[in-house]
N, C-alpha and C positions, 0 to 999 in steps of 0.2 A: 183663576190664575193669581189676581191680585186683587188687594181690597181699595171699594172705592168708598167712600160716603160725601153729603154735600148739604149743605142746610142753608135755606136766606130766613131771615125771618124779621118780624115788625118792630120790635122792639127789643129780645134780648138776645144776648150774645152767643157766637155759636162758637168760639176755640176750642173751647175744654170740650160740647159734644164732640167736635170733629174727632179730637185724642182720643175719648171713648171709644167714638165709635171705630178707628182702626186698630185699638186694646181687641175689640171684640172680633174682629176677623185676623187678630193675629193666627187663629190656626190655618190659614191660609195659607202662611211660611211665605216671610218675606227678607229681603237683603238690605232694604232703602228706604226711606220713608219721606213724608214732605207736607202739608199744607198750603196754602195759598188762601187769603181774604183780601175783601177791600177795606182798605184802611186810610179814610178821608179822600175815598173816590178813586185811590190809585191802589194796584193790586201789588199787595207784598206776597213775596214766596218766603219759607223756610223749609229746607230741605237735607237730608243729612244720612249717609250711607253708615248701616248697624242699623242696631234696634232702637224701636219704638221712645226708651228713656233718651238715648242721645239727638233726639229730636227734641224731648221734652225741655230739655238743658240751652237749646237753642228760645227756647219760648219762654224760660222765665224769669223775662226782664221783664213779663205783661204788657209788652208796649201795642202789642194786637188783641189784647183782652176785651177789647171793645165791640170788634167787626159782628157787622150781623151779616156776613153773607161770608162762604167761604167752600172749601171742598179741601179733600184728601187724599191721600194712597200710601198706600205701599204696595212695592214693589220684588219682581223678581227680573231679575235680569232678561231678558232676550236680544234685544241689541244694544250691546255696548257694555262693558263689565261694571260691576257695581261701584258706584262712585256717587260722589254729592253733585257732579256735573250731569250726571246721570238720570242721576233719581227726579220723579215726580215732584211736584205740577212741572209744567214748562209751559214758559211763554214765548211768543212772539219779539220779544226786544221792545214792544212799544210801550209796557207797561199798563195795557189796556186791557190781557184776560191773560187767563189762566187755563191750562187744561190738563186730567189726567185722562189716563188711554190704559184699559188692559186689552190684551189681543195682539195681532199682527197685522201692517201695514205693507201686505205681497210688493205694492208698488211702489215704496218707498225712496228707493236710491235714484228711479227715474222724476218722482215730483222733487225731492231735492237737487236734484241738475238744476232741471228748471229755477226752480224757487232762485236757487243759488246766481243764476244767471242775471235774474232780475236786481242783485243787491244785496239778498235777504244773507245775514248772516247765523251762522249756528254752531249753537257752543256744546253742543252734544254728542253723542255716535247714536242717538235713541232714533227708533222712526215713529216717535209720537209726537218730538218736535216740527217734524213736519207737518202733522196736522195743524199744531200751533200755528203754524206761519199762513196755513190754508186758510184756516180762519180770520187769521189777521189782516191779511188780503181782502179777504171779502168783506170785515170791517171798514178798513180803510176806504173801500168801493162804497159805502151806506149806507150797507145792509144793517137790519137788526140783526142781532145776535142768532137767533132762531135761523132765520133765512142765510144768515153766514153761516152755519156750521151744516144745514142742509147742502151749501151749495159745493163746500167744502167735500164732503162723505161723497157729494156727486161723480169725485175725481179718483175716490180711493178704491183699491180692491184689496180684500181681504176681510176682515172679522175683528168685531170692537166693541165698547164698552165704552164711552167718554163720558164725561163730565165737565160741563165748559164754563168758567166764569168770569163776565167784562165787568168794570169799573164805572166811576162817573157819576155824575149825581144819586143815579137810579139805578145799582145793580142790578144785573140780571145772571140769571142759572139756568143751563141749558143741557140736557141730555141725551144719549143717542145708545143705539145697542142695535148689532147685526152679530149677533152669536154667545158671548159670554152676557151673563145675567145682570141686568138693573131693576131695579123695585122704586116706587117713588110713592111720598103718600104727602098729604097737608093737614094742615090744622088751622084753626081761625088765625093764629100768629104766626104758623112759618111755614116751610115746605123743606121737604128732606127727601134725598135719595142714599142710594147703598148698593153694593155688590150682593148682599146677601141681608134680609128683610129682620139680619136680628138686630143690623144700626140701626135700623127706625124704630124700635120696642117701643126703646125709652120716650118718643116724643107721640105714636100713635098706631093705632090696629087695624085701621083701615088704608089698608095699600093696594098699591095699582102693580101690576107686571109687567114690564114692556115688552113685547114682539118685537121679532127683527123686523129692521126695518122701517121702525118708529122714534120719535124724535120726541121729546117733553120741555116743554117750558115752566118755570117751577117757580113759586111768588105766592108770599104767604096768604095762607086760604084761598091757594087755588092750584091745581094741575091742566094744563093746555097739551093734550095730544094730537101729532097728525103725523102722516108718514112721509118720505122722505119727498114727495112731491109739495109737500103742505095743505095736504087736505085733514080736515079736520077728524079724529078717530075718537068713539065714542065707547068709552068702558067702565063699570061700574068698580069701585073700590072692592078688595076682600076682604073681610073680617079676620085676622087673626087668634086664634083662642088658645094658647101656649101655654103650659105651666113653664116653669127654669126648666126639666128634661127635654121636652119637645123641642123648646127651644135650641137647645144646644144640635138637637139634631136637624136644623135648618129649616123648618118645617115636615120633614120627612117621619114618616110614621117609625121607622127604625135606621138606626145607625148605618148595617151594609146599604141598604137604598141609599141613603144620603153618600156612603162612599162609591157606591159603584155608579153615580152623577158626577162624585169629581176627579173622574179619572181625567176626563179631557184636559183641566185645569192642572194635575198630574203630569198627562206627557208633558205638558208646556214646561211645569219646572223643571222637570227630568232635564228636560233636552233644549232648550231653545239657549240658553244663554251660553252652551258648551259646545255649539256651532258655529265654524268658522267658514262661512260661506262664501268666500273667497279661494278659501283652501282647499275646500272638499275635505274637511277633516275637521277633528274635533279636540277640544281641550277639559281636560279633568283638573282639580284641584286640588289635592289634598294625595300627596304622594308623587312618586317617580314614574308619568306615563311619557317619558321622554324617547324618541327612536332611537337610542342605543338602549335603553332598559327591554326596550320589546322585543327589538332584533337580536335580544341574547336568548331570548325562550325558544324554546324547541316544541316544548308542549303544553296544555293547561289541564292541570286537576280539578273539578268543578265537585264539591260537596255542600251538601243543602239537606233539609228536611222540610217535608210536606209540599204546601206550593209554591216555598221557594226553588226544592226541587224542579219540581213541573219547568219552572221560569230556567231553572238550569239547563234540561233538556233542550229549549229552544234559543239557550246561547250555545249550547253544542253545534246544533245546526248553523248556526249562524255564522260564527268563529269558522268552524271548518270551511263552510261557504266562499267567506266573503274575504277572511285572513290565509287563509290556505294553511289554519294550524291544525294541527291533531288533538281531540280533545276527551280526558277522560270522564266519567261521570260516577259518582258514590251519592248513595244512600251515607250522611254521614255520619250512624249508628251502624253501617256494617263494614266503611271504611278504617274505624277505628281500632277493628278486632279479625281484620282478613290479613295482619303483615304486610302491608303494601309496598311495592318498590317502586320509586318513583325514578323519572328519568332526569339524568341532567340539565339542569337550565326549564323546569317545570314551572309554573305559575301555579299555587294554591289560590283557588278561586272559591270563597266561602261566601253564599248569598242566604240574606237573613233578611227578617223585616223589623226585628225587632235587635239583635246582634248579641243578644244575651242568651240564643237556643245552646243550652248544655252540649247537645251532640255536635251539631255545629263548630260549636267552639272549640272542642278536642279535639275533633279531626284537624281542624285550620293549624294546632298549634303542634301533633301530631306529624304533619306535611312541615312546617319550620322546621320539624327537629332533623326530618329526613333530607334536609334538604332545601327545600321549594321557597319561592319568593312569597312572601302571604299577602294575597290582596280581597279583599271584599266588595262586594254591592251591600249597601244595608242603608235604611231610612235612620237611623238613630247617632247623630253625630258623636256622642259621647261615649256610647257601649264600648262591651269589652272585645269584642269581634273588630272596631273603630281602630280601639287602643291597639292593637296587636296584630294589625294587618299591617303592612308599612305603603299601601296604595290603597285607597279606595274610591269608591263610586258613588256619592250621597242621592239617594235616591228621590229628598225630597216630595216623598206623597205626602207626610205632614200625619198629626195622629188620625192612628188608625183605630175606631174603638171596638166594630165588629170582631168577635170571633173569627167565623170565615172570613178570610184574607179576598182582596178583592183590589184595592186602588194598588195596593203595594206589589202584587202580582204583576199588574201592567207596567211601574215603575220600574221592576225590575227586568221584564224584557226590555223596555226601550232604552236602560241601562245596559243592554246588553248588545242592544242594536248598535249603540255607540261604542261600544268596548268594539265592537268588530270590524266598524269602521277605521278607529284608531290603530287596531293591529294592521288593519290589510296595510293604511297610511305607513306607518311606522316600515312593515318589511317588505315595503315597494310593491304587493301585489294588488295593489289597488292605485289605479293613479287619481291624480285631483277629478278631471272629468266625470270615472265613475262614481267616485266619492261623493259630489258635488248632487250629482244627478237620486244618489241614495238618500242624501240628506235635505234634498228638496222634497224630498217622497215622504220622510218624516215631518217636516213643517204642514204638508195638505193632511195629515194623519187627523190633525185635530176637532176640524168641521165631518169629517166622516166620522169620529165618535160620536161628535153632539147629534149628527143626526141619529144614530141608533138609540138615543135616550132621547129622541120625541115619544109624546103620549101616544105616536099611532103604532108607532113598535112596542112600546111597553105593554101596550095593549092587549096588539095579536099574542105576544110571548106568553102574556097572564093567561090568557083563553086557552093556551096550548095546555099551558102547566095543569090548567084545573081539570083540562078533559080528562090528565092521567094521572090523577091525585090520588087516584085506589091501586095503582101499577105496583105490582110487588116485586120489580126488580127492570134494570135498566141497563141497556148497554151504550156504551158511549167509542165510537169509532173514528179514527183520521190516521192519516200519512205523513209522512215528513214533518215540516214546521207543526202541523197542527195534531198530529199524532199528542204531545206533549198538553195542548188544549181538549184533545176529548178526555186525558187522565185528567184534569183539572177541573173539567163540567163536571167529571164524578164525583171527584172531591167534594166538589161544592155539596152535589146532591146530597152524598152521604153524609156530612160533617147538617146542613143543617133541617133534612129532611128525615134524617135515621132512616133510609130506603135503600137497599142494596141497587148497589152500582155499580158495572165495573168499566175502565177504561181499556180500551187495545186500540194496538195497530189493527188498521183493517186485514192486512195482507195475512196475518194470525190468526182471524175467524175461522178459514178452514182446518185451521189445526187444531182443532179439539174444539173453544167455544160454542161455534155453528151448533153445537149438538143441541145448545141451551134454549136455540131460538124457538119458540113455539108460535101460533096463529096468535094476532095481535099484541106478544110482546114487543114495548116502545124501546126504537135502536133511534139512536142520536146520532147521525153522522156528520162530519164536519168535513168540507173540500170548500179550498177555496182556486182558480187559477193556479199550475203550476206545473211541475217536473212529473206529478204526480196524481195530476185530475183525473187521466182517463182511468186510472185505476182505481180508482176512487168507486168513478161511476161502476166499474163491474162489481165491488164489491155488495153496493145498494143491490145490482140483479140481484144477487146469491142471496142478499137476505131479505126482499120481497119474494122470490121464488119458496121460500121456505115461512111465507107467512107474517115475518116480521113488519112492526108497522113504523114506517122508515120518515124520523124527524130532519129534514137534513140543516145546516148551519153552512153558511159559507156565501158567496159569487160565484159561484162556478151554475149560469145557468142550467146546461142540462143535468146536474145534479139535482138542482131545486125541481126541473121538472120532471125529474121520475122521484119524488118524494112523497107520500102521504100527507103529508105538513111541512111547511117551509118559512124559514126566519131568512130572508134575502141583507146579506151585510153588502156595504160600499166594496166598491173596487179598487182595489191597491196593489202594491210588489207584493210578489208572493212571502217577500223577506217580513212584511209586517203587517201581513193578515192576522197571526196570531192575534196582536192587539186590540182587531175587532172580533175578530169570532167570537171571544169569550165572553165579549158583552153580553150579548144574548144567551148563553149560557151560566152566566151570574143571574141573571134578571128572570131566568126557567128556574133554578133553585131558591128563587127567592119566593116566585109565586107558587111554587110546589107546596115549599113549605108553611107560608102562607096559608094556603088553601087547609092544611091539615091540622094547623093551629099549633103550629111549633113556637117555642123560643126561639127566635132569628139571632138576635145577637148576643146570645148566650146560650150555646146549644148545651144539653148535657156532656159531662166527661172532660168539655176540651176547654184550653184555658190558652190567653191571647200570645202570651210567651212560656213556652218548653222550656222552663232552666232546671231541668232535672232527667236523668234519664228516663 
């Protein structure tokens, strides 16, 4: 979600790494930025809302050029709007540490009671200040460092990333991770950690990982692990062997792998900071998503190509669900040349990942001329989709460099899961309660991805892909929400496996497809929970009774167990299952193609933005 890095070291100075090393997880996508060192034993912060230079500008008077110990971030909003009160490190008030946090703190508003009770005051809206104060607490108690920030994480629920560092003759650096990633490595002179293992390049290659649930104490030419009881944990360093490409790809052998790992880090920008949990409702930035601008729409036009498409379908569903709107959907190369008449008080809804798709674009301006309010979802703040929408949605996935789409896909439903929420808010069909209750269902979203990118699922899905790496055509089937996910697993296949695939509604098989099915051709089906499971399951009868050999994708137990093969996803609203299902269906088309020895991220034909018809 956000980048961390942290260095102490024996003799020389770590400022300028710190800067580096958050230069280098800028593609992160951050709002805020900040450092923290000690500086003559007492911890100084600089911290400063915008980019990375207006931080720099704060730093150079040199008057912390010296510190050898210190830590970083940047940030993206979750609680509290972007602000220099805001932004990373934060401390305690006692001037004795420092800390940055990426993640969520579930429990947060109930330990700040507390805290608050005792005295503690806070100059923030973040719930990572709170950690601050937990710690500082258990400082104050005399604890060491280590044993405070264990006893601290003892009290917290939710999923973290910190970075902690106290003052005083003898600084100390302290680290923890229970879900988003830390790496930490040492050298005879110093010790360094990071969100992402390419801050530590520059000072060495032999790094450590940390598991959740483990805690590191960090001091030059040395790493102390133990988990969160303080027993000692014993793990050998990894070698890194990078050129500059690899690197750039996070250690990931290719581009989509690395982005289809930072989707979690994705929803979080998407959506955490545009969440008003109080409200049951949500806020956008950049245009008119005010209750009188919505409560004038009658209806939404939604045009897209390829998987931004797909992602349109399941704002259809959504929208109509949850806002009680009517929604229409184009192909936006055949919306352009069908004469379309649009209804009064329409919403033009153009989703892009890049905002510069030729067909895309016409249609959107197309829908203007007829008419229509023009708003967009798109990752690219400056595009021409951007410029000429008068609302939009920043999807913030951050670059995308695969070919097949894949973080932005997810971005954009969870864009869309919000859009739907704001309408129902906006024309009263949804009150705060349900709202509240939707948008809690998206915050738990996040640890249910990351576990679908543990190595045991990447695994099983690899094994699967490879048994049917000689299949000479595929079918991919779901209902409802996920109906729009099985056209999308094809996508995937076909774009980078070159293996025919087709996507349908399941309840369609009987209409002509079924013919196609032969003894062991592989059928992909996707049911998760819903309006729509038990029909699901009958469709699986119909195409095991006819041979087919039935992959199925979803939570919807007894679907998984009348299946041949089975990818089991967490369980969630039906409203945002799509999110996980397609995990495993990115991760089937990766190892597919893989296995067959394709170009992954540059398949042939297709090229990352359409600006042409």
């Amino acid at each position: 979600m956000c980048g961390i890095v942290g260095a102490i070291t024996r003799s020389g100075a770590v400022l300028e790494g710190l800067v580096e090393g958050l230069r280098v997880l800028e593609y992160r996508g951050y709002d805020s930025c900040g450092v923290a060192v000690v500086d003559g034993g007492a911890i100084a912060i600089r911290r400063k809302v915008g980019r990375l230079s207006e931080l720099e500008k704060l730093l150079s008077d040199g008057a912390l050029n010296g510190a050898r110990a210190g830590v970083g971030h940047t940030r993206w909003a979750t609680h509290g709007k972007p602000s220099d009160e805001n932004a990373h490190p934060h401390s305690d008030g006692s001037g004795r540490l420092a800390l940055v946090h990426n993640g969520i703190i579930e429990n947060y508003l109930e330990l700040r009671r507390e805290l608050q009770a005792e005295g503690r005051v806070f100059t923030s809206e973040t719930d990572t200040e709170v950690l601050s104060h937990l710690v500082g607490r258990e400082l104050a108690r005399g604890r060491s460092l280590a044993d405070a920030v264990r006893a601290a994480l003892a009290r917290v629920s939710g999923y973290y990333a910190i970075a902690v560092l106290s003052g005083g003759d003898t600084p100390h650096l302290v680290c923890a991770r229970q879900g988003p990633p830390l790496v930490v490595g040492a050298t005879a002179d110093g010790a360094y950690l990071g969100s992402d293992v390419l801050a530590l390049l520059p000072y060495t290659r032999d790094v450590v990982y940390l598991e959740d649930g483990e805690v590191a104490e960090l001091a030059p030419g040395s790493l102390r692990l133990t988990n969160l009881a303080g027993a000692p944990i014993a793990r050998a360093a990894r070698r890194i062997d990078w050129d500059a490409e690899q690197a750039s790809k996070g250690g990931f052998a290719h581009h989509m792998l690395k982005e289809i790992h930072e989707q979690p880090d994705v929803l979080a920008r998407t959506a955490f900071d545009r969440i008003l949990s109080t409200r049951g409702d949500v806020a956008f930035e950049h245009g008119d998503w005010s209750d009188a601008r919505l409560r004038s729409l009658e209806r939404v036009q939604v045009v897209a190509c390829g998987t931004a498409l797909h992602a349109g379908y399941v704002a259809r569903y959504l929208i109509e669900s949850i806002a009680r709107l009517p929604v229409d959907l184009d192909f936006a190369s055949e919306f352009r040349y069908r004469d379309p008449q649009l209804a009064r008080g329409t919403m033009a809804l153009a989703i892009s990942q890049s905002g510069e798709t030729a067909d895309t674009l016409a249609a959107l301006r197309l829908a203007r001329q007829l008419g229509a309010w023009p708003a967009s979802i798109c990752n690219v703040i400056g595009s021409t989709v951007v410029r000429e929408s008068e609302a939009t949605i920043l999807t913030h996935a951050g670059p995308e460099i695969g070919v097949a789409s894949t973080k932005a896909f997810s971005a954009q439903v969870v864009a869309s899961f919000l859009l739907a929420v704001r309408l129902g808010r906006a024309r009263g069909v949804l009150d705060e309660r349900a709202g509240t209750a939707l948008l809690d269902e998206l915050r738990r979203l996040r640890p249910r991805m990351e576990a679908l990118l543990a190595s045991e699922t990447i695994e099983q899905v690899g094994a699967i892909a490879r048994a049917h790496q000689n299949a000479t055509g595929f079918f991919f089937l779901g209902r409802g929400l996920n109906f729009p996910i099985a056209l999308e697993g094809a996508l995937k296949l076909k774009e980078i496996s070159y293996v025919h695939a087709e996507g349908y509604a399941a309840g369609e098989m009987k209409h002509g497809p079924i013919a196609l099915i032969s003894p062991g051709m592989p059928i992909v089906v996707v049911n998760s929970p819903g309006r729509v499971d038990e029909k699901v399951r009958s469709n699986i009868e119909q195409v095991k009774a006819r041979g087919g050999h039935v992959i199925c994708v979803g939570a919807d137990q007894p679907s998984l167990a009348l299946a041949d093969e089975r990818i089991a996803t967490p369980a969630t609203i039906e409203a945002l299952s799509p999110v996980l299902n397609v995990i495993p269906l990115q991760l089937f088309a990766y190892h597919h193609a893989l296995a067959r020895g394709c170009d992954i991220d540059k398949p042939r034909n297709l090229a990352k933005s359409v600006t042409v018809e």
